[in-house]
Wavefront OBJ file of the C-alpha trace (Angstrom):
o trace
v 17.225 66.655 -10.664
v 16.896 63.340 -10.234
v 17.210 60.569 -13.030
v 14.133 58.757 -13.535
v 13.961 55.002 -12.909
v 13.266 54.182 -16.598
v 15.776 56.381 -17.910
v 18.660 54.864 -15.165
v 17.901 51.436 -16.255
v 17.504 52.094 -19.972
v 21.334 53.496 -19.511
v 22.602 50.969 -17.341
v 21.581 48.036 -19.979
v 22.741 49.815 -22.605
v 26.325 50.057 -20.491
v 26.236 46.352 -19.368
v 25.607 45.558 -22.870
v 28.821 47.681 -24.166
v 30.788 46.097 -21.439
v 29.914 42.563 -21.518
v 30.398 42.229 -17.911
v 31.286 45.010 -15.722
v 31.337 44.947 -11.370
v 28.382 46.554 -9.866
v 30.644 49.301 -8.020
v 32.682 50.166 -11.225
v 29.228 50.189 -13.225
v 27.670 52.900 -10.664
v 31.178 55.019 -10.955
v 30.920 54.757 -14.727
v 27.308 55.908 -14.809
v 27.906 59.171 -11.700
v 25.059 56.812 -9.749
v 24.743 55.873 -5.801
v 25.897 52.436 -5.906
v 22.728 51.239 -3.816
v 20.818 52.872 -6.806
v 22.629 50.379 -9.294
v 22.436 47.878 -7.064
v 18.718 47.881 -7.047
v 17.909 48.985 -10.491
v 20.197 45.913 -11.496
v 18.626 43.486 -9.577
v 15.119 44.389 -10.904
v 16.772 44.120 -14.314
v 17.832 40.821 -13.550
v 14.434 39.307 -11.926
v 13.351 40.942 -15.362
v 15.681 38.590 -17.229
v 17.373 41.600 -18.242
v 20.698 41.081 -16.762
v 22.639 38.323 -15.505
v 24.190 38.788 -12.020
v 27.076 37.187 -10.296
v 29.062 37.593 -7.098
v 29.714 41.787 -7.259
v 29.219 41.602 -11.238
v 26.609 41.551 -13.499
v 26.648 41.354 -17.384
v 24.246 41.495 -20.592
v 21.723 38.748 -21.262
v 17.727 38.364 -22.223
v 15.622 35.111 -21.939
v 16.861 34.629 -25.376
v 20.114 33.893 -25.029
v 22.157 30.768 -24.177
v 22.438 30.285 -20.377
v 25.957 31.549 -19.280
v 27.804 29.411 -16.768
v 27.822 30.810 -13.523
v 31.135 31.496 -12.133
v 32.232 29.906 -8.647
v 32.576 32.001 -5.791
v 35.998 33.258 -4.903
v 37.816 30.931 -2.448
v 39.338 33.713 -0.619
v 36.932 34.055 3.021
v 35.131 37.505 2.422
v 36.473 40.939 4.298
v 34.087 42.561 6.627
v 34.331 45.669 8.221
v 32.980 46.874 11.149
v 32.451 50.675 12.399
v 31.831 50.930 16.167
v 32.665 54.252 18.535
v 35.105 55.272 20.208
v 33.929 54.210 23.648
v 32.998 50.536 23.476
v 32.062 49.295 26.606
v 28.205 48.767 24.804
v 30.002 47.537 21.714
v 32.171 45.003 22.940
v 29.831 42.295 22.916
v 28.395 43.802 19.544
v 32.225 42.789 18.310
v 32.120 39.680 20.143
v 28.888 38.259 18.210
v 30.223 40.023 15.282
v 33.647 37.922 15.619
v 31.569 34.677 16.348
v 29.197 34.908 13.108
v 31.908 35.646 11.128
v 34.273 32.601 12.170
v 31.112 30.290 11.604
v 30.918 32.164 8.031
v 34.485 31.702 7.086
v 34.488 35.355 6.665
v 37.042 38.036 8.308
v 36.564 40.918 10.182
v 38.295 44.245 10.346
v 37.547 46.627 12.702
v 37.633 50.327 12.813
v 37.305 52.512 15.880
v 35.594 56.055 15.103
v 34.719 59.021 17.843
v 31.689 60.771 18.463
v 32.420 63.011 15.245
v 30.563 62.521 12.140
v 33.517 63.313 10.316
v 35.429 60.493 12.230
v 33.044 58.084 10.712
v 34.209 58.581 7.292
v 37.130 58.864 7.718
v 37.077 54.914 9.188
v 35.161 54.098 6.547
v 37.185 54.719 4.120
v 39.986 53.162 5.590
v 38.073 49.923 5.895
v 37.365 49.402 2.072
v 40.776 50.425 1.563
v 41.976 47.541 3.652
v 39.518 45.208 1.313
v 36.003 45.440 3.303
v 33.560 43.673 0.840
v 30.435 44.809 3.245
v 30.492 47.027 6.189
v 28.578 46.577 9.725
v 28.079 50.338 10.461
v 27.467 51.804 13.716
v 28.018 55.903 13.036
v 27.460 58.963 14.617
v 24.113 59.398 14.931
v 22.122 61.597 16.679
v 18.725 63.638 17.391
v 19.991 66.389 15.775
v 20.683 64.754 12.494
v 18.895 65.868 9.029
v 17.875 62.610 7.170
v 20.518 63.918 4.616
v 23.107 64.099 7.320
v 22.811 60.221 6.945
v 22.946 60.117 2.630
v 26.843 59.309 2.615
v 26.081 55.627 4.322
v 23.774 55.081 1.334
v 26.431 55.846 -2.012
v 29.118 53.581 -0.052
v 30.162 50.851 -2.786
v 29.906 47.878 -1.080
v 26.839 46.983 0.747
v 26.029 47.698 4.344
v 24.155 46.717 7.462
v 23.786 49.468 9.990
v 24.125 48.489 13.473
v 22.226 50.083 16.564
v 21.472 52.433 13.964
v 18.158 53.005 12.227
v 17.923 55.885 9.682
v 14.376 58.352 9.799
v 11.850 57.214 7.545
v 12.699 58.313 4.019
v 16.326 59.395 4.217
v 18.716 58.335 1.621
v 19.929 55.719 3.809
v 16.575 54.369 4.996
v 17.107 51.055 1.996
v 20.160 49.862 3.452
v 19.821 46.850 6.206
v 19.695 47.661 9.793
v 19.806 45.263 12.490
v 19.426 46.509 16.187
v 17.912 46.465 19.592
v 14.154 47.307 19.944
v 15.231 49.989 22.963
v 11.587 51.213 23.403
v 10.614 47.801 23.878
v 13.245 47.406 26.923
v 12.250 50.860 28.517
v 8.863 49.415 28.636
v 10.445 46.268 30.318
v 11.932 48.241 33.134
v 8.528 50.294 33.708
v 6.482 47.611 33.372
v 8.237 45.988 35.782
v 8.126 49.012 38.363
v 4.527 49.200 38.390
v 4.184 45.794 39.250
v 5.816 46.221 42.656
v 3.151 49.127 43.157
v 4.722 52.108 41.744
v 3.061 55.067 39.736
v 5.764 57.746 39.351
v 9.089 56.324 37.582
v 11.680 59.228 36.795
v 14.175 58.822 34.299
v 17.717 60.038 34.262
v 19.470 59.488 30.707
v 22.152 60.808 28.687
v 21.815 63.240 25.776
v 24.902 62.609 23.679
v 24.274 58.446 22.027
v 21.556 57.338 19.734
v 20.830 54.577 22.607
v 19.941 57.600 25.315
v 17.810 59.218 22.114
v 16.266 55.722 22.204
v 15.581 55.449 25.668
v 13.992 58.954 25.921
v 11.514 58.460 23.185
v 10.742 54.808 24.683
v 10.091 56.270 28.246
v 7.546 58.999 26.347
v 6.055 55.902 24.555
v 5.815 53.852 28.427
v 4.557 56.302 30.116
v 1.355 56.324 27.684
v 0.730 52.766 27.595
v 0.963 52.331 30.940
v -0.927 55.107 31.649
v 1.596 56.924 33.715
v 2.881 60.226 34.185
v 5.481 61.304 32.369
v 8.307 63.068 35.013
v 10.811 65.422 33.923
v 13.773 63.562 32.593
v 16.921 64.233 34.061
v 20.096 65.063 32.571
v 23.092 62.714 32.573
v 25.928 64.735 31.826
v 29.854 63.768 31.979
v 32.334 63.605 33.275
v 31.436 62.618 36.781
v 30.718 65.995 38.245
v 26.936 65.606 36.212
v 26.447 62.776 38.100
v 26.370 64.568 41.615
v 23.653 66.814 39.745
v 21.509 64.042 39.034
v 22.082 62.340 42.685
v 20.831 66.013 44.122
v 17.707 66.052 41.257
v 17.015 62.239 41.949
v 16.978 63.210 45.795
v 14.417 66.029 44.983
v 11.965 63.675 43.316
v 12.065 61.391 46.366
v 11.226 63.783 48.377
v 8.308 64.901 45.892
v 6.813 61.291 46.387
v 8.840 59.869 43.146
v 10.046 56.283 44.687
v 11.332 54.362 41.525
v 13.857 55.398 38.455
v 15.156 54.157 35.329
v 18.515 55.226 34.403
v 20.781 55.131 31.657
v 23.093 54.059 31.219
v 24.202 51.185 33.895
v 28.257 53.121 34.679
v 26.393 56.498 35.391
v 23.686 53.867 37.698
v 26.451 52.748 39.243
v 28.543 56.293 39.843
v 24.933 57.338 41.682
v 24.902 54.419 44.369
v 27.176 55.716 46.875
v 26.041 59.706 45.902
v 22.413 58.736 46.563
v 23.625 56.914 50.048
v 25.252 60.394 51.029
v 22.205 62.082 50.891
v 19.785 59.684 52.649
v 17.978 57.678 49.972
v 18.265 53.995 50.362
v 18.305 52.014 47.493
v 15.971 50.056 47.075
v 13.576 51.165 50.030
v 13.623 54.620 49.158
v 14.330 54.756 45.514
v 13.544 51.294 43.610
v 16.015 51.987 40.479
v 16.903 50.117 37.597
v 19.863 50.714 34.573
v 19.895 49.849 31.077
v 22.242 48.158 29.053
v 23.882 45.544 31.927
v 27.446 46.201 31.168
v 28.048 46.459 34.596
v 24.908 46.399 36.710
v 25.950 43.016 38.349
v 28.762 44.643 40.131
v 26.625 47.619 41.736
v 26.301 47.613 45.635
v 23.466 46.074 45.747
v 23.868 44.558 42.217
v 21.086 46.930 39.763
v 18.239 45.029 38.407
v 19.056 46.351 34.449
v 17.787 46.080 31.131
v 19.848 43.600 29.016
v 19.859 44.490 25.048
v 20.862 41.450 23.073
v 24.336 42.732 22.066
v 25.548 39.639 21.196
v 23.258 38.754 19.236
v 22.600 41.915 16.853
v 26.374 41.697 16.117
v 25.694 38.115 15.002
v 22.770 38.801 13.374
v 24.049 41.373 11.262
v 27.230 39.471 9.531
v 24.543 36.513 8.998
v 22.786 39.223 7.063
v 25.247 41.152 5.335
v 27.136 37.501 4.158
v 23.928 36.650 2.900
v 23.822 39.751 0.931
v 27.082 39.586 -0.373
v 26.596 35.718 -1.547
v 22.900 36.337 -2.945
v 23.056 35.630 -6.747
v 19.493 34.750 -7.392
v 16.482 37.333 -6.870
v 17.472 40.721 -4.401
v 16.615 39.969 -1.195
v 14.842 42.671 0.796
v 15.819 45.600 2.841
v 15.868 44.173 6.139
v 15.053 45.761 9.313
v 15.197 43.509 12.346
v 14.384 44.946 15.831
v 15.819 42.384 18.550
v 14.102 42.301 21.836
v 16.100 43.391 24.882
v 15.877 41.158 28.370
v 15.106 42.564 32.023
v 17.445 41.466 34.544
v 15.598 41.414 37.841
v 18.473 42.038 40.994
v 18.106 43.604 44.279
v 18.300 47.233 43.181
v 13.949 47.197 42.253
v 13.075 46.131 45.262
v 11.636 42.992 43.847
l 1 2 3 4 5 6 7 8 9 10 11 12 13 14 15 16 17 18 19 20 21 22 23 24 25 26 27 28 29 30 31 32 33 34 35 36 37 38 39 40 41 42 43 44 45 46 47 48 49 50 51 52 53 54 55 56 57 58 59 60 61 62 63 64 65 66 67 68 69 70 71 72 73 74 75 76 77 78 79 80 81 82 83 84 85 86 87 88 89 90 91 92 93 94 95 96 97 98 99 100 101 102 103 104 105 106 107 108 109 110 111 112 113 114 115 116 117 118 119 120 121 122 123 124 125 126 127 128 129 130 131 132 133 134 135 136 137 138 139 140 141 142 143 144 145 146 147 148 149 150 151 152 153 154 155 156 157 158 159 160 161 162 163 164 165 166 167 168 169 170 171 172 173 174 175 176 177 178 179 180 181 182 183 184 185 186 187 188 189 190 191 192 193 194 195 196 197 198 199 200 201 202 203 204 205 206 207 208 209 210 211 212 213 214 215 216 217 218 219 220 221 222 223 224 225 226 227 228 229 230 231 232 233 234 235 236 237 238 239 240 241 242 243 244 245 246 247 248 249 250 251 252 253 254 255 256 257 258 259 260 261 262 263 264 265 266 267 268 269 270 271 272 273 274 275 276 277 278 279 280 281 282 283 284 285 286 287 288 289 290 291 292 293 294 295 296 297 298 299 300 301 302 303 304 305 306 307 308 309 310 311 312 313 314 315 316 317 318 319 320 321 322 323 324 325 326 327 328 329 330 331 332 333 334 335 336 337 338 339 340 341 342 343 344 345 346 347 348 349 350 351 352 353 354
């Protein structure tokens, strides 16, 4: 059952007061407590007047007594690590904003490389605040077919955290921590927008099943179709390895001849793999098929080059050290969860037709 809020923070002063000063990690060990549990309680303790807080610590003190000195910061830069999958051709310029931020910050970065297991993701984890992470950037496992308690583990880590490309369902253990990503229904509607304006009313979409970006995609395409008032076509399947793509070249060619004449794809490498498949069967892109990719890893290079939508990878890596440094060097009032949504770009190239 759990502990009321009242009863948690009646225990945790009358710890802090035992202790004199105790870190905020060991404090939520001591007590059996998620750590972002302490972490909150304390800081409402301490905009009480309650508490006292310092860099990671936080010790006993009401408006009535003497104002304590506040320590200076450690001089050592702070550790940072950062969680990314396996396959990285998305993430690398996630790292490389990531990397960026953190030299400006004076902060370093450690990186761990997971795989698509859940399991994989802990076991990173782990291995990060063993090597001395102070905060984590956090881009896990996630899928569709998640339980919101499938995601409580990222919210009892020690340390704080700023998920990345990651946003956990609405009440879910994890849903206080910080999440910084890329507003993916907000570039589908980009790339449909941008279809209809050269005339087209039919837009098929052919995305993966197996990343939380496809998930992404597939709801934003649901959520296009509606405000644009189009129909919403059967999505294709993007399976791997290649063979799936030949699948989707024979299902693409089937909606072409049912009238379809424009298609969003994801991601950009299985775009790409479909060029020359699509050309064996007849359809011309872009006079038969006006298609466009998402994410722009490698659009550019495409035969003709892919008009694509362009999520700001860069900058959500950047954007969440800023945030998680400013977490971890916040000593006056708790700032607030933070969930920022960055707006992808659309790439126009010859691929649309435009």
């Amino acid at each position: 059952m759990p502990i009321p809020a009242d009863d948690r923070r009646a225990r945790i002063l009358d710890t802090v007061r035992g202790l004199g000063t105790v870190r905020v990690v060991d404090l939520a060990e001591r007590l059996g407590l998620p750590a972002v549990t302490v972490r909150r309680d304390v800081a409402s303790l301490a905009d009480a007047g309650l508490l006292r807080r310092t860099h990671g610590s936080v010790s006993f003190g009401g408006p009535a007594d003497a104002p304590a000195p506040v320590p200076p910061r450690p001089a050592e830069a702070p550790t940072l690590g950062l969680l990314v999958p396996a396959v990285v051709q998305y993430f690398d310029e996630v790292i490389a904003g990531a990397r960026t931020a953190a030299a400006e910050a004076g902060a370093h970065l450690v990186l761990g490389i997971s795989s698509y297991e859940a399991s994989a993701d802990r076991v990173q984890v782990d291995q990060l605040l063993a090597s001395g992470a102070q905060g984590l950037l956090l881009a896990p496992n996630w899928t569709a077919a998640d339980r919101p308690e499938d995601h409580a583990w990222a919210a009892e880590l020690p340390v704080p955290a700023v998920l990345l490309e990651r946003r956990p369902a609405p009440g879910s253990p994890a849903a206080a921590l910080d999440a910084v990503g890329s507003d993916h229904h907000h570039g589908v509607l980009l790339a449909l927008r941008h279809l209809t304006s050269l005339g087209h009313r039919r837009v098929a979409l052919a995305a993966r099943t197996d990343t939380w970006t496809a998930y992404q995609v597939r709801l934003g395409y649901t959520d296009a179709c509606r405000t644009l008032d189009l129909p919403a076509e059967p999505v294709i399947d993007v399976r791997t390895p290649a063979a799936g793509v030949d699948a989707v070249a024979a299902r693409l060619t089937e909606a072409v001849a049912d009238g379809v004449r424009a298609a969003l794809v994801h991601n950009d490498q299985d775009a790409l793999q479909l060029l020359p498949l699509l050309r064996t069967r007849g359809v011309r892109i872009p006079e038969d098929l006006a298609l466009v990719a998402y994410d722009d890893v490698f659009a550019a290079l495409g035969a003709p080059p892919l008009t694509a939508v362009a999520p700001p990878k860069r900058a959500v890596g950047a954007a969440a050290v800023d945030l998680l440094v400013r977490r971890l060097a916040a000593t006056g009032p708790a700032l607030p969860v933070h969930h920022l949504d960055l707006l992808p770009d659309l790439t126009v190239r010859e691929s649309s037709g435009a």
